[in-house]
N, C-alpha and C positions, 0 to 999 in steps of 0.2 A: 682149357686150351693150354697147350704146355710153351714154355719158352721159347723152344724151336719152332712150333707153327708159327706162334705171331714172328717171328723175324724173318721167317721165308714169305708170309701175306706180307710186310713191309718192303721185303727187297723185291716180290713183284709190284706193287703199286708205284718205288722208284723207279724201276726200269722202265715202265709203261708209259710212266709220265714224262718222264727224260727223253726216251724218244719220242712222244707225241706230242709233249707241250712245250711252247717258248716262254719265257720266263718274260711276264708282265709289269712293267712301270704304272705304279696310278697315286694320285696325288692321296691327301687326308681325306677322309676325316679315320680312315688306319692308319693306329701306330705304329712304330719299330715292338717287331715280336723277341720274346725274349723267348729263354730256353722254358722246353715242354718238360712234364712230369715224364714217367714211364706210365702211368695211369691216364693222363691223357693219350700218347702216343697210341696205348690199348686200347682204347675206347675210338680214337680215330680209325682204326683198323677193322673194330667190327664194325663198326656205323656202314664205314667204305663196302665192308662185304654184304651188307645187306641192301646197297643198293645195284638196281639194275644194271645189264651190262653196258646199256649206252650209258647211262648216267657212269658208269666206271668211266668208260671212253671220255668223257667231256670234261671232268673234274681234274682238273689239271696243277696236283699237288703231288711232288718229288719231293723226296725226302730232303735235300736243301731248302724247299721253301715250306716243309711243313707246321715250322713252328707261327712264319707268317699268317699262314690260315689259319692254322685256330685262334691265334690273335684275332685274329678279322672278326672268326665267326665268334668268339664271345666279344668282340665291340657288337656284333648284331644283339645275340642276345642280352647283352645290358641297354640295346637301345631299349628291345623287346619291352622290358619292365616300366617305361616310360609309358607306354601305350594305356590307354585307359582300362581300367580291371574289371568294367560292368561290362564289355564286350568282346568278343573273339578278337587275337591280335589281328592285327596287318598279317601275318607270317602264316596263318591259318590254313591248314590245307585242307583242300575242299575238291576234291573229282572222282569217279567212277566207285573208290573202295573209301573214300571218307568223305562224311555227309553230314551238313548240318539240320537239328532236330526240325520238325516240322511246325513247332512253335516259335523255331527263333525268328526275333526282326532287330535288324542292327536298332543303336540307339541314337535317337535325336538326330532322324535322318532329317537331310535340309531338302526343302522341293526346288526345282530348277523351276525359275520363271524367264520369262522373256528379260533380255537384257543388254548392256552394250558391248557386251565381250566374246558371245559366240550364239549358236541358233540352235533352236530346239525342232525335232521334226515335230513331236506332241506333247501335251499339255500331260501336268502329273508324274514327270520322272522327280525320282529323290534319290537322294546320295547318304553315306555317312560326311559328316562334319570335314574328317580330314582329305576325305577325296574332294569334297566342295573346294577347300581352299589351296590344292592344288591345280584343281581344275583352273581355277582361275587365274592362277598363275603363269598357267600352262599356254592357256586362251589368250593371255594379255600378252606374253611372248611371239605368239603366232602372229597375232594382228601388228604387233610390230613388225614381222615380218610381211607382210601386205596379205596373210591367211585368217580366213576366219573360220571355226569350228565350227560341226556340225554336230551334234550329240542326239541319236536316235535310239537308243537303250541305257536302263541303269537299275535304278534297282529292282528286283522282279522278287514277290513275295515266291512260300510255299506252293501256296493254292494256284497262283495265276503262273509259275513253272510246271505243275503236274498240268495245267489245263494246255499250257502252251506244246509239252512235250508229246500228248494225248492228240493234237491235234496234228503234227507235222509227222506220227504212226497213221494217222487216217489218211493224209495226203501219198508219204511217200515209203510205207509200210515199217516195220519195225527196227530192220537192217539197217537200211539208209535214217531212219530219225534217229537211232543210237549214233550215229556218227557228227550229227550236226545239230543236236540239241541236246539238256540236260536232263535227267531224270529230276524229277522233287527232292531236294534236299543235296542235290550233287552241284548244285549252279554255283558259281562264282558269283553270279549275279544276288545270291540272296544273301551276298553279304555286307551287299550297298557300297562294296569298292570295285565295282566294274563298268566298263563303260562299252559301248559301241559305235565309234564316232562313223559318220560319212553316211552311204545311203547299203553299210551292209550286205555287200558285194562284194566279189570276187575282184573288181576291177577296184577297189578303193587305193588299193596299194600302188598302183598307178597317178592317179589324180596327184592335184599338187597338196593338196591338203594330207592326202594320205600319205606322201613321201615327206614334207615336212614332219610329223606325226612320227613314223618310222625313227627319222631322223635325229628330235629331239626330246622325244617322252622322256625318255630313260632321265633327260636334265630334271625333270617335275618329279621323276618319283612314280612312271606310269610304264608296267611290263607287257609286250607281248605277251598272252596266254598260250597263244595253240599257233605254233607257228610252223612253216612251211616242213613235211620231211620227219612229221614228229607225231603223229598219230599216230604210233603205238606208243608212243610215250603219255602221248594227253587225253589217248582217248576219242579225241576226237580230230580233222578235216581242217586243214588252214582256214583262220579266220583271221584277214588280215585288220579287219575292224576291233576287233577284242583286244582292251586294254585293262590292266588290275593294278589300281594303286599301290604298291609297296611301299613306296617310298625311296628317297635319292639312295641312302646308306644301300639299301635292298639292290636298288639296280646297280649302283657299284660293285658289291660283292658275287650277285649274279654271273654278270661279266667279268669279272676276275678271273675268278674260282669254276664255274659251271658251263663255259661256252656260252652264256648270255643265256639259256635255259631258265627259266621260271621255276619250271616240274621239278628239276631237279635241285634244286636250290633249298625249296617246299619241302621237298621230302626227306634231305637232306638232315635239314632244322629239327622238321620234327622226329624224325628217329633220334637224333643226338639227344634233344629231351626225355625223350620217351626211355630210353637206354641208362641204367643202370649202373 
């Protein structure tokens, strides 16, 4: 790619953003950015052209505040190296073209038992450790607020996704179950940081529970996955119940940088990785 191209992709990406995006205020835990390489500036240029054209639209980085972002985004990936290394991170992207193997199961999942801090519809869901101890955190803020949670899915093996997925093709045919369930190995769910709180309906985002939830996840650490207007993005049909632990850093940077966007955030991370 010669000099000239990258600097006509960078003067479109300002212009774009300049007039789409307002330039956002948000507290720590990001620092003041300092000046970019010309090697990072290159490598922000292709990452940006390889993602989609809504994820262009939503990513809301001008060349004034570019060096802010990739601050941000390497304070994520130094959180990243934090995370524990016998398990796929927090940051793991997981939908329709990346899949986890059919042997994986998170580690030292914790089981939800009945308890004082929110309700379970059935017996035998488990979590990873760190979505446990947000959960709880999450739960203990609701009930102050006179809400108690409801938790009706969490983690869902290999086996018991393909069986699930095979069954909602026999009900409501191939079309429609691709749009509203996971294939094996594609689930959010089998990575023991997702949750589906309320009774799993359409109408959840309503309820008071579910407008609290709305409202104050993003403080725990807990992202809309498949949200309203975005299925071709996720793949899949609003689910206003679908929540995936990132963590706080995560949903800050989400909302900064991505339009509040999960997918793109995901995808984001991992191409930056993955890029050379």
């Amino acid at each position: 790619m010669t000099k000239k191209t990258l600097l006509e992709i960078f003067a479109i990406v300002g212009i774009f953003c300049l007039a789409g995006c307002a330039k956002k205020s948000y507290a720590q835990p990001f620092k003041p950015a300092a000046k970019i390489s010309s090697a990072e500036e290159e490598k922000f240029g292709r990452v940006y052209q390889k993602m989609s054209g809504r994820a262009k639209e939503a990513i809301c980085v001008a060349e004034e505040n570019k060096a802010e972002f990739l601050k941000d985004l390497h304070t994520m990936l130094e959180e990243e190296k934090t995370f524990r290394a016998d398990d796929k991170s927090l940051f793991f992207l997981i939908d329709k073209k990346h899949a986890a193997s059919s042997s994986y199961v998170p580690k030292d999942l914790v089981s939800l038992e009945k308890n004082s801090l929110f309700d379970l519809n059935k017996a035998g869901m488990k979590i990873r450790p760190e979505a446990y101890s947000a959960l709880n955190e999450m739960a203990q803020a609701a009930l102050n607020d006179g809400i108690r949670l409801l938790v009706s899915s969490a983690y869902r093996s290999y086996s018991y996704q393909e069986n699930l997925f095979n069954y909602w093709v026999s009900v409501d045919g191939l079309e429609q179950a691709e749009r509203e369930s996971a294939r094996a190995g594609t689930s959010q769910h089998q990575l023991g940081t997702a949750v589906d709180f309320g009774s799993i309906s359409d109408d959840f985002d309503k309820t008071q529970m579910g407008q609290w939830v709305y409202k104050n996840a993003a403080n725990y650490g807990w992202s809309l996955s498949f949200p309203k207007g975005y299925e071709d993005v996720t793949g899949y049909r609003w689910e206003c119940w679908h929540f995936r632990y990132i963590g706080k850093n995560a949903c800050r940077f989400q909302q900064k940088w991505f339009g509040g966007i999960q997918q793109f955030m995901l995808e984001f991370i991992d191409c930056w990785k993955s890029m050379s």
